[in-house]
FIKE-992332 format. One record per residue (C-alpha): z, x negated, y negated; residue in one letter; residue number from 1. Coordinates in Angstrom, 3 decimals, decimal comma, padded with zeros to 6 digits. Layout:
BEGIN
<voba pz="Z" px="X" py="Y" residuo="A" num="NUM"/>
...
END
This chain:
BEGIN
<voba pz="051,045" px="-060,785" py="-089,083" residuo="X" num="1"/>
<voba pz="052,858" px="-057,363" py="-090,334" residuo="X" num="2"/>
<voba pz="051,942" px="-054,901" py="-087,446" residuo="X" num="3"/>
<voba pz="050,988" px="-052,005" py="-090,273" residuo="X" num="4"/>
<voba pz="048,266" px="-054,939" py="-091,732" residuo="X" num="5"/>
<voba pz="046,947" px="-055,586" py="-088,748" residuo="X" num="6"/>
<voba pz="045,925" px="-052,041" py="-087,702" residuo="X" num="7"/>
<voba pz="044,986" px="-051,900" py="-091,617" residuo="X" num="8"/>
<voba pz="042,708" px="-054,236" py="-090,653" residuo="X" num="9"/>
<voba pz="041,034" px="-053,085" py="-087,256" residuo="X" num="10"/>
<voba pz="040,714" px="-049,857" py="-089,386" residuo="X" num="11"/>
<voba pz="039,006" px="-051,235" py="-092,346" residuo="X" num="12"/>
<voba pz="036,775" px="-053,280" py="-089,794" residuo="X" num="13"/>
<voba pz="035,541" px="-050,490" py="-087,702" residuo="X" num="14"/>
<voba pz="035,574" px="-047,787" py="-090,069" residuo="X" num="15"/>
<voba pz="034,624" px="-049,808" py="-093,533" residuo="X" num="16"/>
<voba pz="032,871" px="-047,842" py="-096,160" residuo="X" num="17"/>
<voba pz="033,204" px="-044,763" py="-094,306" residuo="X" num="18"/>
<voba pz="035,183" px="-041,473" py="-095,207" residuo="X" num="19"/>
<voba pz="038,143" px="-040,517" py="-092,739" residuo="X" num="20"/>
<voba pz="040,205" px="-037,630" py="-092,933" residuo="X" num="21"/>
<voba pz="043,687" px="-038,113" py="-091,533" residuo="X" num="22"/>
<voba pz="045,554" px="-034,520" py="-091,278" residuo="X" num="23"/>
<voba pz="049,072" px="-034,088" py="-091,424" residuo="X" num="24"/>
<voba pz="051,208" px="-033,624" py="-088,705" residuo="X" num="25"/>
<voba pz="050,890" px="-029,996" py="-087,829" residuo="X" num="26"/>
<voba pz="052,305" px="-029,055" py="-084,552" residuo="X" num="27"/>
<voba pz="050,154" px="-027,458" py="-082,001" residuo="X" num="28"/>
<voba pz="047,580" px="-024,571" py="-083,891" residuo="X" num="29"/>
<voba pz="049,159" px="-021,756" py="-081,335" residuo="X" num="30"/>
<voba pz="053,265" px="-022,924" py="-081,787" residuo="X" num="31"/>
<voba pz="052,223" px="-022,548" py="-085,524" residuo="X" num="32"/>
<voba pz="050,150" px="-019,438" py="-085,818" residuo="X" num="33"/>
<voba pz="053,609" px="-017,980" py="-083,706" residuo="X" num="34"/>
<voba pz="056,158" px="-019,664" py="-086,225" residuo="X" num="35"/>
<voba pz="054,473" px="-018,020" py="-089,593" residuo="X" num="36"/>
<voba pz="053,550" px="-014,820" py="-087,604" residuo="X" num="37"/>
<voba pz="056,964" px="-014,638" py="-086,906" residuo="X" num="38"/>
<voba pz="058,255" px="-015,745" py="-090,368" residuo="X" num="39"/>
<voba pz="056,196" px="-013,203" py="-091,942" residuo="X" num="40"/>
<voba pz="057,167" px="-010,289" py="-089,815" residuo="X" num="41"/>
<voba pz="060,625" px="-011,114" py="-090,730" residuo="X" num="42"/>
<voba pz="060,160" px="-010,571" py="-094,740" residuo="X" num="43"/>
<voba pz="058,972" px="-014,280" py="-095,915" residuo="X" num="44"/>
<voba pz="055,388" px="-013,679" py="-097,797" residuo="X" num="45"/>
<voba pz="052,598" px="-016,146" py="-096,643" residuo="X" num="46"/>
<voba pz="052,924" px="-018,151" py="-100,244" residuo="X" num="47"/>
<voba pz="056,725" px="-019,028" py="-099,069" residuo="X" num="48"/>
<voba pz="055,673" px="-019,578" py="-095,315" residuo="X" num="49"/>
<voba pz="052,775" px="-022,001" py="-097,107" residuo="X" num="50"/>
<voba pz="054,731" px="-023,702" py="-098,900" residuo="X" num="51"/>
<voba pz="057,649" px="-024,369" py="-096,617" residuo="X" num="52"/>
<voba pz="055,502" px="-025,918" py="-094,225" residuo="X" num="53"/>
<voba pz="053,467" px="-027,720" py="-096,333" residuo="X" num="54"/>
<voba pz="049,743" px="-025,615" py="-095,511" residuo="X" num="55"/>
<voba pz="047,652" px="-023,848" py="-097,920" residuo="X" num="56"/>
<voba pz="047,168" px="-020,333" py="-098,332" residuo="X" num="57"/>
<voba pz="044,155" px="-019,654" py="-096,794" residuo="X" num="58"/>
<voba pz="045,216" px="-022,038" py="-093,704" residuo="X" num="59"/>
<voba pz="048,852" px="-019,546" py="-093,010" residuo="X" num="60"/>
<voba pz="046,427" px="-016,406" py="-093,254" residuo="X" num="61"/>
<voba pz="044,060" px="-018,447" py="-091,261" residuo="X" num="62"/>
<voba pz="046,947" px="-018,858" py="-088,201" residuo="X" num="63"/>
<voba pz="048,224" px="-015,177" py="-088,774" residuo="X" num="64"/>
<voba pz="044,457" px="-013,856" py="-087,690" residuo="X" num="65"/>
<voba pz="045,138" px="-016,212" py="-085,241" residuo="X" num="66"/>
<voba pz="048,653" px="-014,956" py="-083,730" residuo="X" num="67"/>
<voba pz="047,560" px="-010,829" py="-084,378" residuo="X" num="68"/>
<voba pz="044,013" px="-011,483" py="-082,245" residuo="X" num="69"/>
<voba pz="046,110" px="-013,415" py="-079,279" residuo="X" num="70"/>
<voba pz="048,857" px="-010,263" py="-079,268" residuo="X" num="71"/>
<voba pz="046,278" px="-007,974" py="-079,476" residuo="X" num="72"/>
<voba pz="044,080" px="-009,329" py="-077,070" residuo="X" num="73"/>
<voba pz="047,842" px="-008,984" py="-074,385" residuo="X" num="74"/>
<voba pz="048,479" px="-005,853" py="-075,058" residuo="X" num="75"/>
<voba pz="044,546" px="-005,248" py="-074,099" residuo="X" num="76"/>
<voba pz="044,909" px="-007,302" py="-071,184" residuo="X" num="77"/>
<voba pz="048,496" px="-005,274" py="-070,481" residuo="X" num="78"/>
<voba pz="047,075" px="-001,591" py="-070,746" residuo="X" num="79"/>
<voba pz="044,666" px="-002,636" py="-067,843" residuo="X" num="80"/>
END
């Protein structure tokens, strides 16, 4: 039997009739929140960051909250 059917299969079996969200294959949430930070602070606007990689909107804006509390939570930890 074809190796993708059979996991089809065990899926369907175990999971049958419910919902499953499969996301895409985003790298690590931190390696990503530093890519677009960095992308952004060099010119690119969030809708061209978004739609390089794929994300929504709300999910780059999302990681670049993410990246700007981690930097300034090292310069906190820095100053002490």
């Amino acid at each position: 039997m074809n190796c993708a059917l059979e996991a089809t299969d065990k899926m369907r079996l175990a999971l049958g009739g419910t919902t499953v969200y499969v996301p895409k294959g985003r790298p690590d949430a931190g390696e990503a929140a530093a890519e677009v930070y960095a992308l952004v602070q060099g010119g690119r606007t969030a809708a061209e960051v978004a739609d390089q990689f794929g994300y929504s909107s709300s999910y780059v804006y999302k990681l670049l909250a993410q990246e700007r509390t981690r930097l300034k939570s090292l310069l906190k930890a820095r100053r002490r």
